[in-house]
Structure formats: structure tokens, C-alpha cells
C-alpha positions as CSV (number, residue, x, y, z in Angstrom):
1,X,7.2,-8.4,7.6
2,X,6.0,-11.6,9.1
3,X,6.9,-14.8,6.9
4,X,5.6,-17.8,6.4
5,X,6.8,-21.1,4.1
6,X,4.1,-20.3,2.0
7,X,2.9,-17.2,2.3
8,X,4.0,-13.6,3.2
9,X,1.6,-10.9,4.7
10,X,2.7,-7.0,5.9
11,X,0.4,-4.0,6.6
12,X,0.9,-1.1,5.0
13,X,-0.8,2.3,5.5
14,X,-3.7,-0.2,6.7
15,X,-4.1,-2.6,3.6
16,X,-2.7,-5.9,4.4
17,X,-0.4,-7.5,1.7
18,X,-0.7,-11.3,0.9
19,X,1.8,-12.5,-0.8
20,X,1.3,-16.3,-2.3
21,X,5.1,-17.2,-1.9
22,X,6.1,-20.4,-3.6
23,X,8.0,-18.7,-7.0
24,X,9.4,-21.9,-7.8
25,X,6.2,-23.4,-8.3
26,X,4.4,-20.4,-9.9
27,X,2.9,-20.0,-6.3
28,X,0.6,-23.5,-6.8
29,X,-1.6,-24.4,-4.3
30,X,-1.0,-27.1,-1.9
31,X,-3.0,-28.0,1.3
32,X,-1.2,-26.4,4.0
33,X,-0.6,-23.5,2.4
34,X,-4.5,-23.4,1.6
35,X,-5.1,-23.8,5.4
36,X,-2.6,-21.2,6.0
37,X,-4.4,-18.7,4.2
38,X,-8.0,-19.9,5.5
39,X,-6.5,-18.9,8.6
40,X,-4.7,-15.8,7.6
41,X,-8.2,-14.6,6.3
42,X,-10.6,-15.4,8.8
43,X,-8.1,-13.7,11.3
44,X,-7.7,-9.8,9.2
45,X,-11.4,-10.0,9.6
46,X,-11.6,-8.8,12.9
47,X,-8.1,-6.9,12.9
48,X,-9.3,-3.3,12.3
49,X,-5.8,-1.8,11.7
50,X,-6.1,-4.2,8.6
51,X,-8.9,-2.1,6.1
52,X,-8.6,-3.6,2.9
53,X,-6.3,-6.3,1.3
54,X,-4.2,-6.9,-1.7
55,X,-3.4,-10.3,-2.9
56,X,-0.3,-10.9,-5.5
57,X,1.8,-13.9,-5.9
58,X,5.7,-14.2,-5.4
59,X,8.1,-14.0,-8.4
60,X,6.4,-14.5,-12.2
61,X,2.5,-15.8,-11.6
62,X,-0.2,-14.4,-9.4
63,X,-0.7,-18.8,-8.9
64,X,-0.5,-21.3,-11.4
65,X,-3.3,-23.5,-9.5
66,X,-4.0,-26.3,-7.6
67,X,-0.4,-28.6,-6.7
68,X,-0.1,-30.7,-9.2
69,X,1.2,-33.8,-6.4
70,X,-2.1,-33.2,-4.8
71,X,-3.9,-32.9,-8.3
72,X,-2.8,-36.1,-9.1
73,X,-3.3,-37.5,-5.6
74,X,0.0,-38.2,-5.2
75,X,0.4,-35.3,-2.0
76,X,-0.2,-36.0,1.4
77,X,-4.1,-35.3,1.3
78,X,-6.2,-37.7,0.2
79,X,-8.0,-36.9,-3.2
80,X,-11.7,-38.4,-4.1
81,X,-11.2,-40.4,-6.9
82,X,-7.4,-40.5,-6.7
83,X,-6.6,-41.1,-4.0
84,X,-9.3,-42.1,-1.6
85,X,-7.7,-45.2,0.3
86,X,-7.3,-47.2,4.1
87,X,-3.6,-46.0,4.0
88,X,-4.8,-42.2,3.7
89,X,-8.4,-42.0,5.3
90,X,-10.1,-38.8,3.7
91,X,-10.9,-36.5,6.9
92,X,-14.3,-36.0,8.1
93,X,-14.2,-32.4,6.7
94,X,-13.5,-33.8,3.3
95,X,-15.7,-36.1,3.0
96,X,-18.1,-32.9,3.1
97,X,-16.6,-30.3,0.8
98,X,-13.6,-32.7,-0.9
99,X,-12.1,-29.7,-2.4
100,X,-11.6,-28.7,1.4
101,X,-9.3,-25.1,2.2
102,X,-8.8,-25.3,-1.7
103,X,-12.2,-23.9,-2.2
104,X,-12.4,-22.4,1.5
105,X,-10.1,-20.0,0.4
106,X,-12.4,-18.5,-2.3
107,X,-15.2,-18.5,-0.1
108,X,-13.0,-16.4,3.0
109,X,-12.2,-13.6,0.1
110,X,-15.8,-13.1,0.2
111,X,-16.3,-13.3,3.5
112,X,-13.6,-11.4,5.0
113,X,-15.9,-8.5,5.0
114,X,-13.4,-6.0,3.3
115,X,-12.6,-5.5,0.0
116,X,-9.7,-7.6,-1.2
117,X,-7.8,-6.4,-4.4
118,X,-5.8,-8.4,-6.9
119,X,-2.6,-8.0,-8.1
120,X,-2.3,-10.1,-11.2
121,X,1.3,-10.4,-11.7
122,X,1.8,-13.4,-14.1
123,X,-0.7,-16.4,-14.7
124,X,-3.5,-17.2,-12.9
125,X,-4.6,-20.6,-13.4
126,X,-7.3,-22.9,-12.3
127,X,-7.7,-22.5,-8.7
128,X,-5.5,-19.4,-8.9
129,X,-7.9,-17.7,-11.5
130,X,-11.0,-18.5,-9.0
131,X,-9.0,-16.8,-6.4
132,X,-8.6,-13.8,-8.9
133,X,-12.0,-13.4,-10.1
134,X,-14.0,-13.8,-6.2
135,X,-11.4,-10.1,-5.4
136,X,-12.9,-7.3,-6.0
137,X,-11.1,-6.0,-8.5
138,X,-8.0,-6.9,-10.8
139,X,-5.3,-5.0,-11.7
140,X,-3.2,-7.0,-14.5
141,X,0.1,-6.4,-15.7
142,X,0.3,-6.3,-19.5
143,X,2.7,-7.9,-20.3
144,X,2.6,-11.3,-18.1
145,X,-0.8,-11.3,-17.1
146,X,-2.7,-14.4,-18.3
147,X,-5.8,-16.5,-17.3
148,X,-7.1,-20.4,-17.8
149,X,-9.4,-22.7,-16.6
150,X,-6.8,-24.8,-16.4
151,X,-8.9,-27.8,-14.8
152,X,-10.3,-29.0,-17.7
153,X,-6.4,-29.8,-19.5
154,X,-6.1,-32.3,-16.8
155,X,-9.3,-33.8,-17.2
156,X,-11.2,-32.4,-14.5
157,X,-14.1,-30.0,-14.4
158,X,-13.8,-26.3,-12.7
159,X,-13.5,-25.7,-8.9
160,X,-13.3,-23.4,-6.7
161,X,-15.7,-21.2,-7.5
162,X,-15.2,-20.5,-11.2
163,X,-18.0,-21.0,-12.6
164,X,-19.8,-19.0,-10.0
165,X,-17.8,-16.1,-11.0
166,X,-16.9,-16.7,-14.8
167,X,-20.8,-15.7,-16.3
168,X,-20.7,-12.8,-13.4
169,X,-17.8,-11.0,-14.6
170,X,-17.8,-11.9,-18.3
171,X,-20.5,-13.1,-20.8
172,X,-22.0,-16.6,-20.6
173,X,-20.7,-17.9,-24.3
174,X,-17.5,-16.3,-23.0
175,X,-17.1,-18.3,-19.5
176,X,-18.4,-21.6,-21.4
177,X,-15.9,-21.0,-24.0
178,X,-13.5,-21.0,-21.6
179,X,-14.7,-23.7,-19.2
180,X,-15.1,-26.3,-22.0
181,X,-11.5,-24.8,-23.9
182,X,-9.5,-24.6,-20.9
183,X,-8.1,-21.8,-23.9
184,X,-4.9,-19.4,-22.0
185,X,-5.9,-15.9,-22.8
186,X,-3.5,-12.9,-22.7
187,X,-4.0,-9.7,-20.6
188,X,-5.5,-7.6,-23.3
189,X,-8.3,-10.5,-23.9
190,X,-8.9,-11.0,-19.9
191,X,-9.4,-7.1,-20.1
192,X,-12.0,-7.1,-23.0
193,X,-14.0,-9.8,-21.3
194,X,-14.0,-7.5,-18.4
195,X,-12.1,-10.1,-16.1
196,X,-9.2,-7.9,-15.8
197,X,-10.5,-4.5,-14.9
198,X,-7.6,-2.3,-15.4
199,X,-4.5,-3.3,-17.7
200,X,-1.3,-1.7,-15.7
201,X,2.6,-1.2,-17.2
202,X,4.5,-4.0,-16.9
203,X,5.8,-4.5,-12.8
204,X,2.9,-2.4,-11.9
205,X,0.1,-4.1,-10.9
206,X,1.2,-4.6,-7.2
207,X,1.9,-1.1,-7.0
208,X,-1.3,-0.3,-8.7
209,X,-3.6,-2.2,-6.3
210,X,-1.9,-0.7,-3.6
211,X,-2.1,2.6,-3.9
212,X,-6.3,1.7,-5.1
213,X,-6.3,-0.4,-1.8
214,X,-4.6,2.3,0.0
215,X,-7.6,4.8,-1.4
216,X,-10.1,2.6,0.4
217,X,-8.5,2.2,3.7
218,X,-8.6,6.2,4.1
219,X,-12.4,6.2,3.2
220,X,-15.1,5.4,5.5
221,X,-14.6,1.7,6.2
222,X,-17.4,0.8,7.6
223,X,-19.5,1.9,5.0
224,X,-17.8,0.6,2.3
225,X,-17.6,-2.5,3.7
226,X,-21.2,-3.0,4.6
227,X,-22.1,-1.9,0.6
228,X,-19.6,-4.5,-0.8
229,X,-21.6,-7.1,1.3
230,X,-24.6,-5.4,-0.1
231,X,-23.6,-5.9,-3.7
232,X,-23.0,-10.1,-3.3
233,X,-26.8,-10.0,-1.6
234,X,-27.7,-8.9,-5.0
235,X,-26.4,-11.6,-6.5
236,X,-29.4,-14.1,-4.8
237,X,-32.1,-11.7,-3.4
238,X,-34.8,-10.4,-5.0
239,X,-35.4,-6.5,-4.9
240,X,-37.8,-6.2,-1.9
241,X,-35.3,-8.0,0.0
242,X,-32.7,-5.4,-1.0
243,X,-34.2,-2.5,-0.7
244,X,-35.2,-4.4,3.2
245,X,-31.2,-5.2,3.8
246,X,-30.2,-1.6,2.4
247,X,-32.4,0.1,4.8
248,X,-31.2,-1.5,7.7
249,X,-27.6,-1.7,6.3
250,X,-27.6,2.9,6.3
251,X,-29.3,2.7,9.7
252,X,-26.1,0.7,10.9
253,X,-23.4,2.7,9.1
254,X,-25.9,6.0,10.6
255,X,-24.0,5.1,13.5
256,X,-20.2,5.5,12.7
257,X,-18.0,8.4,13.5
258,X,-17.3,8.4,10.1
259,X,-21.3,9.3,9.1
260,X,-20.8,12.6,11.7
261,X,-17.7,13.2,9.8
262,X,-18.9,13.2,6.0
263,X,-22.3,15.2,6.7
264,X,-20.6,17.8,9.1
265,X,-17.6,18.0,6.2
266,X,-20.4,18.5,3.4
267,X,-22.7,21.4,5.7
268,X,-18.9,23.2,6.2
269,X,-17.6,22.6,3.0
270,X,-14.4,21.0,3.7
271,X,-12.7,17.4,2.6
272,X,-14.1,14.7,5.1
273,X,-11.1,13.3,7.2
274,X,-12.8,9.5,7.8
275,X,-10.7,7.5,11.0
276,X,-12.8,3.9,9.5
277,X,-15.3,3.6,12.8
């Protein structure tokens, strides 16, 4: 297992393993860590021994949020607002997105082109429930799984994609109650509003995800990668345009080894053996 400060990441049985590892701090947020998974994700993008990905936190939370020294602007980075002054210039990418890697993060979980599955081990909060809710799907422990828009209990409004995700996954008096609450729910009310999709034994979830994760890497890879990406075109394209993008989206996954595979398996009658190209 390779280790970072911040984060740990191992590959098992093709599903890489990302760890948010600061247990102290209920695995909160902080910039460099944010870059560090920025980095971590745009890399298993293009690393095909890496198929799908599980994402868990360190000790008793899944992440707790944003740092609350950079929160309150007192962390190295400079925060709009906070902590925007000549003695701590805001960099040029800030100044353009000023939640930075924060945010960045959410949009690589979508855009690492594979699916990435949640562990939700303790709370996620804040910028740790964004990073929940863009996975594809959760796997909560019972017992210690709890969610919260924690933002607005510090007086700021949401980040990080949650309310992008919040009305997509649950209903809209739901995700507004929740926005304008900042209310902690437990794992059984995350799983009724359908942001936890499957409630697991207490100490499970990791294992859970894993062996779902490890059920995706053995499938055709290729093809279940280029539907997920069809699914979030849903999300902004009109029907033509879909059924457009879908055409062109079998032609490509036509081509794989894995395409021969499954049809000449069906015509024999045997269980497909898929090798992910």
C-alpha cells in the first residue's frame, strides 16, 4: 500500500481503494490534501489495471467537511471573503473557481470515467456529503452512517456540488429541507430519501463496496464505463441527442474484446469470461 499524509490508495483485484486518512480530524478536508486527490484521480483515469474505485474515510467518518482553519480562513489558502488579503494573494486559479480542488474533487469523481463507489463509514458532512452523493453508489453503515449539509451551520451556503446532486438523488422538498436545515440525518433516513442506497451491518460498508466494486471490475469495463458516462448525458441532453450519443457510444464498445466475448458466450451458452478491453 502506497501512503500518503492524507490519503491512502491500494489496488485490489482491480478496484483501487482511496482512503481519506486524517482520523483525528474526522478525515476534513484541507487544501493539499484536496490537490492530492485531484491528482490521485485524474491519474487512475488512464491506469487500466485500476477498473473501478471505492472511496471510504479513515477511522470513524467517511469526512466531516471542509477544514475548519481553512473554513474560517485562518489556513494557509486564501478564502474570498475571509481571508482575501496582500499578505496572502488569492491564486489566479482561485480567483476563477474560489472553492478551487475543494470542488475539483467532486467534479474528477465524475470524470474519472469509472465508476467510483462509496463507503460511508461514519459522517459525511458538507463537502464530504457532496463527495458522497457525486459516487455512484453508497453503501452506509447502520449504525454510524450520518449525513448534513453542514455549510449552512456556519453561515455559508452549499458547495461542492450539493445542490447539484441533493434534488437528483432525493426529492426537491427533501434536499431544500435539508439545504436551508443544515438538519444531521441518521442512516436509516439517508436510506429512505434514497441517498444511501443500501444500509450495511455495522463495519461493513467498506467491505460491502468492495466486493460490489470488485463485481464491476470482472465485467466488461469498457462498456460499463461508457454507459455510466451515458447516464450523466441524461442529466442535460435532450432525447434526440441521446439516442445520437448512444448510437455512437455501442458502435465504440462494438469494438472491444469483451463485445466478441459476451455474444460468442451467449451463441455457446457458457458464462462470459470479460478481460475489460
Amino acid at each position: 500500500m502506497a501512503a500518503e499524509e492524507t490519503h491512502l490508495f491500494h489496488v485490489e483485484d482491480g478496484v483501487g481503494v482511496v482512503t481519506l486518512n486524517r482520523p483525528e480530524k474526522l478525515n476534513a478536508i484541507h487544501w493539499d490534501m484536496a490537490l492530492g486527490l485531484v491528482a490521485l484521480l485524474r491519474e487512475l483515469r488512464f491506469r487500466d489495471d485500476v477498473r473501478t474505485i471505492v472511496l471510504t474515510g479513515a477511522g470513524r467518518a467517511f469526512c466531516s467537511g471542509g477544514d475548519a482553519s481553512w473554513v474560517s480562513g485562518t489556513g494557509g489558502n486564501a478564502l474570498p471573503g475571509l481571508a482575501d488579503d496582500a499578505s496572502r494573494p488569492m491564486p489566479r486559479y482561485q480567483r476563477k473557481t474560489p472553492a478551487g480542488p475543494f470542488a475539483e474533487f467532486t467534479r474528477m469523481i465524475v470524470e474519472v470515467e469509472k465508476p467510483v463507489i462509496a463507503a460511508v463509514n461514519g459522517p459525511a458532512m458538507g463537502a464530504g456529503l457532496a463527495y458522497a452523493l457525486a459516487c455512484d453508489r453508497r453503501f452506509g453503515d447502520r449504525a454510524k452512517a450520518r449525513m448534513c449539509v453542514a455549510m449552512v451551520r456556519l453561515g455559508f451556503s452549499p458547495d461542492c456540488g450539493v445542490t447539484y446532486f441533493l434534488p437528483r438523488l432525493t426529492s426537491l422538498s427533501n434536499a431544500l429541507m435539508l439545504v436551508e436545515t443544515g438538519k444531521m440525518i441518521d442512516a436509516e433516513e439517508a436510506h429512505r430519501m434514497g441517498l444511501i442506497d443500501e444500509l450495511v451491518d455495522e463495519g461493513q460498508a467498506l467491505p460491502r463496496a468492495l466486493e460490489y466494486a470488485k463485481e464491476l471490475a470482472n465485467g466488461p469495463s469498457v462498456a460499463i464505463d461508457i454507459g455510466r458516462r451515458c447516464i450523466h448525458k441524461t442529466l442535460t441532453a435532450t432525447l434526440d441527442e441521446i439516442l445520437d450519443y448512444e448510437a455512437v457510444a455501442a458502435t465504440m464498445s462494438a469494438c472491444t474484446q469483451d463485445a466478441r466475448e459476451g455474444t460468442q458466450a451467449l451463441l455457446q451458452k457458457r458464462k462470459a469470461t470479460f478481460k475489460g478491453y
